[in-house]
VMD Tcl script that draws the C-alpha trace (Angstrom):
set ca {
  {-1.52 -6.32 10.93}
  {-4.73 -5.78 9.22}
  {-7.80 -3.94 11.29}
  {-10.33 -6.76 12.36}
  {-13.46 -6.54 10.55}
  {-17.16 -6.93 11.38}
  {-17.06 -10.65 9.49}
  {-14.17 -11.55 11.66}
  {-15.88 -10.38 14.83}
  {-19.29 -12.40 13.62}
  {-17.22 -15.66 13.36}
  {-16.20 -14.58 17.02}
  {-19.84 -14.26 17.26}
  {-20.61 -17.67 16.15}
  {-17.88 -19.66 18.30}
  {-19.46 -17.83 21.33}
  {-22.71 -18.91 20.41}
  {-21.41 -23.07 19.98}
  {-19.27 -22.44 23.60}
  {-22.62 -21.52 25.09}
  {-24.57 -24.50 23.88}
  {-21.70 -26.82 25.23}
  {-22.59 -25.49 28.49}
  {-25.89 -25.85 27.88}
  {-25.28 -29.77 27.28}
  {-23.65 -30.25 30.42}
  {-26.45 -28.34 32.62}
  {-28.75 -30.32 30.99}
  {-29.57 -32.59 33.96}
  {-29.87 -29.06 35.87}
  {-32.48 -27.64 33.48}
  {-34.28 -30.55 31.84}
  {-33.02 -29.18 28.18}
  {-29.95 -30.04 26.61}
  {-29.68 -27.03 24.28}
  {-31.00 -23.58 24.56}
  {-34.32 -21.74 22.18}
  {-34.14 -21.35 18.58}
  {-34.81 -17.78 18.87}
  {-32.77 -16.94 21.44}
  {-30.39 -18.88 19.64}
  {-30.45 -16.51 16.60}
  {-30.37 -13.42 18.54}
  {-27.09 -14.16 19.96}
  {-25.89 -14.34 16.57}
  {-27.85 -11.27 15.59}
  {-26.30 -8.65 18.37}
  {-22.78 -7.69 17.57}
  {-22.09 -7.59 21.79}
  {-18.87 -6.39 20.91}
  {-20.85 -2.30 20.34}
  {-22.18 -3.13 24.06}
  {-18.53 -3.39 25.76}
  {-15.53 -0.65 26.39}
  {-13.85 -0.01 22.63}
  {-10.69 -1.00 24.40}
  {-12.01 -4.57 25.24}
  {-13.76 -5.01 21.23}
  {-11.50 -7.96 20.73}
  {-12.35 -9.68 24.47}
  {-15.96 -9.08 23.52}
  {-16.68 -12.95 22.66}
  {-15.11 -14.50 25.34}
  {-17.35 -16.21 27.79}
  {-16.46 -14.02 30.79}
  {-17.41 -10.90 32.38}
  {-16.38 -7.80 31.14}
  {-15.89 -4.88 33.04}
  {-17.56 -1.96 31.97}
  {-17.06 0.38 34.76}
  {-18.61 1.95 37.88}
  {-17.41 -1.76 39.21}
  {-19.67 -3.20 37.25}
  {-19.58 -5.77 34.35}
  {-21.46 -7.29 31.57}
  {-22.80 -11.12 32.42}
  {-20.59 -13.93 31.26}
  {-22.67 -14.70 27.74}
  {-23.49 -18.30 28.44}
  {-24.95 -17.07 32.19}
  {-26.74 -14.31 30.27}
  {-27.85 -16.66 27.31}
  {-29.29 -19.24 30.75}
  {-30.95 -16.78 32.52}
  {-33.25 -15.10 29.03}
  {-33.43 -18.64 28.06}
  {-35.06 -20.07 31.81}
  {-37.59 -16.61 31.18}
  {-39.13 -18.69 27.78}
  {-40.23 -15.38 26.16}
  {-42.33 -14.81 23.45}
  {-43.01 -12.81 21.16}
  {-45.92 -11.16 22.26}
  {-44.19 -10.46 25.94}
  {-43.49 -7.48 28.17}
  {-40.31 -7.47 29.81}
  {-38.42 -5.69 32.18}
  {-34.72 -5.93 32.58}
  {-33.13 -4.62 35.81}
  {-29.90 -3.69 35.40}
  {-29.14 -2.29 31.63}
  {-25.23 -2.07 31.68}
  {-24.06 -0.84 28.18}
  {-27.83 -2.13 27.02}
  {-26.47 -6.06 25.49}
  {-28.68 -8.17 27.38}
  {-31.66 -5.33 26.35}
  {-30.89 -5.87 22.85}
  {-30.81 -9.64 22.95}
  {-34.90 -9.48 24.91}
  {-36.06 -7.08 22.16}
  {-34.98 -9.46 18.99}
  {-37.75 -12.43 21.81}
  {-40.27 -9.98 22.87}
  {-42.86 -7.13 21.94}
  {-41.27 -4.36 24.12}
  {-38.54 -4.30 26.57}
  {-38.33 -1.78 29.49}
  {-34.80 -1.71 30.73}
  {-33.79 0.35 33.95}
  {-30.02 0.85 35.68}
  {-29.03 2.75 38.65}
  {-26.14 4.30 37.27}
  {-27.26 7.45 34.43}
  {-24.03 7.01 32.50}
  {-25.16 3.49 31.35}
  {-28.13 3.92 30.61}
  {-27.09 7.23 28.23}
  {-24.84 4.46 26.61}
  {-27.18 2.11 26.12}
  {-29.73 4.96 24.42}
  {-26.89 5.55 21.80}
  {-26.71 1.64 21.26}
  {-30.10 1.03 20.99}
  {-30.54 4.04 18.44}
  {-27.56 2.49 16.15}
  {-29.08 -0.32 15.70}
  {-32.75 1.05 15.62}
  {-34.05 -0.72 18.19}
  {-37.55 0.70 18.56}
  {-38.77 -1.55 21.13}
  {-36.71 -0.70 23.79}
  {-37.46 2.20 26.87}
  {-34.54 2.96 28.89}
  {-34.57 5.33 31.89}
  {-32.03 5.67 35.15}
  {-33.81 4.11 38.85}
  {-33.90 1.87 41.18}
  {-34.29 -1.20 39.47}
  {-35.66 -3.16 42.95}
  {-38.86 -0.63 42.78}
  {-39.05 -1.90 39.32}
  {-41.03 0.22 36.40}
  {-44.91 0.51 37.71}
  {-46.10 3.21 35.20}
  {-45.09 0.12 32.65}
  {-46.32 -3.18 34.58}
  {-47.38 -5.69 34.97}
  {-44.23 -7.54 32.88}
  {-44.79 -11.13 31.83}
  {-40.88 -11.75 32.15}
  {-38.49 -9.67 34.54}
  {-34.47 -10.29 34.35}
  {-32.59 -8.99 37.22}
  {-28.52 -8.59 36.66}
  {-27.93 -8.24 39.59}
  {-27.98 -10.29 43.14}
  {-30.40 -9.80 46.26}
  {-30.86 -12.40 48.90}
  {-34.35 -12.30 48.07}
  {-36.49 -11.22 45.27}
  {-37.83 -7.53 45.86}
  {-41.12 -7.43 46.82}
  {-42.21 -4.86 43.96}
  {-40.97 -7.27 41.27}
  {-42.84 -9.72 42.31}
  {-46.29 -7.61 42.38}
  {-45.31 -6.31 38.94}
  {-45.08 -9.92 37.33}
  {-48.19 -11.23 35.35}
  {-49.85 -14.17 37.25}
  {-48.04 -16.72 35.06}
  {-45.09 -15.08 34.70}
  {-41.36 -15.73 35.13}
  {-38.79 -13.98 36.81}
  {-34.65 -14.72 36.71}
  {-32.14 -13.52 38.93}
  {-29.47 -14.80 40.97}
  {-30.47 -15.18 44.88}
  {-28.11 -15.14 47.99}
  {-25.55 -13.34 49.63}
  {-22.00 -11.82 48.98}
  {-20.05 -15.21 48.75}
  {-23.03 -17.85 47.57}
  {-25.77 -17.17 44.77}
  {-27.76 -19.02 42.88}
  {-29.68 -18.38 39.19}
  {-32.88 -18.74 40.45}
  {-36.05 -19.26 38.42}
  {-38.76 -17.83 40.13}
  {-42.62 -18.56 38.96}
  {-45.62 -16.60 39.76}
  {-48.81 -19.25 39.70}
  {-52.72 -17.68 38.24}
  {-53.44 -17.35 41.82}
  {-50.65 -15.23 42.97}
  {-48.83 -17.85 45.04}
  {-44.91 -17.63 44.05}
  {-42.29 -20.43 43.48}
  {-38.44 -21.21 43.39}
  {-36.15 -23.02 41.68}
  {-32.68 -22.37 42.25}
  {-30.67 -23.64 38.87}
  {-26.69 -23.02 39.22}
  {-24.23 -21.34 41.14}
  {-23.54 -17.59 39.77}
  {-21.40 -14.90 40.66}
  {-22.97 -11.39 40.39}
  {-22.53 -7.50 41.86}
  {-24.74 -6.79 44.73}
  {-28.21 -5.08 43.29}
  {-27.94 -1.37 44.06}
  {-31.02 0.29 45.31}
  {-31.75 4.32 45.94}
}
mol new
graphics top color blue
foreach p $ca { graphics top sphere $p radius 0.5 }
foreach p [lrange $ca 0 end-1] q [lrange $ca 1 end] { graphics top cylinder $p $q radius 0.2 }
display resetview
């Protein structure tokens, strides 16, 4: 058998991307938008994900599923992950933190949307991964560094977006002081058995709303 190449894995790439915005046709009703943003659209066929998994699992890479990627951890199902940065409406000119870094995909994806990404994981071993990632494929905007992701990144806030991989039954109370008045936050809310992708909005005068979206399975997140 011939060694799979980096055009077979981008047609993987694309079919990943077309299964995602099926799903994003049938949550349509759930979001008020039948398909997802243009530029998120073209980042997802930008990243190779398949550098941000296990080798071993290269070929599983554009399945839409969780990986596992150790520590019992995994990377987000794509279309979840392609929902919860597309709910976040970033722009160019953002700031945002991600909470929970992994091997560094979802990172990559939020620096091809925004001006600068901070991008923080409790476990050191991923986030030395995700350094070597990001420096492959010279992604300048990007500032990695192991913590508590619930305490979030204050030397670095405020953050007009903040993506949490990772499930609390409510949004940490440091997040939500670190987020712009007008900003967004994602992450799924509720316990072990039930959680939600929640959208959560931070009005000009401080006062914070909730919008739960779709039913999500995630790992509790880990704080220190």
């Amino acid at each position: 058998m011939k060694p799979i190449t980096e055009e077979h894995l981008a047609v993987y790439r694309r079919h990943m991307v077309e299964v995602i915005d099926i799903h994003f046709d049938l949550i349509s009703d759930e979001t008020g938008k039948p398909v997802m943003g243009d530029r998120l659209r073209a980042a997802l066929l930008k990243v190779p994900r398949h550098y941000f998994v296990p080798h071993q699992l290269i070929l599983a890479a554009y399945q839409d599923g969780p990986l596992p990627i150790g520590f019992e951890k995994t990377i987000s199902q794509p279309f979840i992950a392609a929902l919860m940065m597309d709910l976040l409406d970033i722009q160019p000119e953002d700031k945002v933190l991600d909470v929970g870094t992994g091997y560094g995909y979802q990172a990559a994806v939020l620096a091809e949307l925004a001006s600068h990404v901070w991008s923080i994981d409790v476990v050191e071993e991923f986030v030395e991964v995700a350094k070597s990632r990001m420096e492959a494929l010279e992604y300048s905007n990007v500032t990695l560094r192991t913590g508590d992701g619930s305490r979030g990144w204050m030397d670095a806030a405020p953050f007009d977006k903040i993506i949490v991989a990772a499930a609390g039954e409510e949004v940490p109370g440091p997040l939500v002081d670190q987020l712009t008045p007008g900003g967004r936050l994602v992450m799924p809310l509720g316990n072990q058995d039930v959680q939600q992708v929640t959208l959560v909005e931070k009005a000009t005068d401080g006062s914070v709303t909730t919008n739960a979206i779709m039913p999500a399975r995630f790992t509790p997140l880990e704080t220190n």
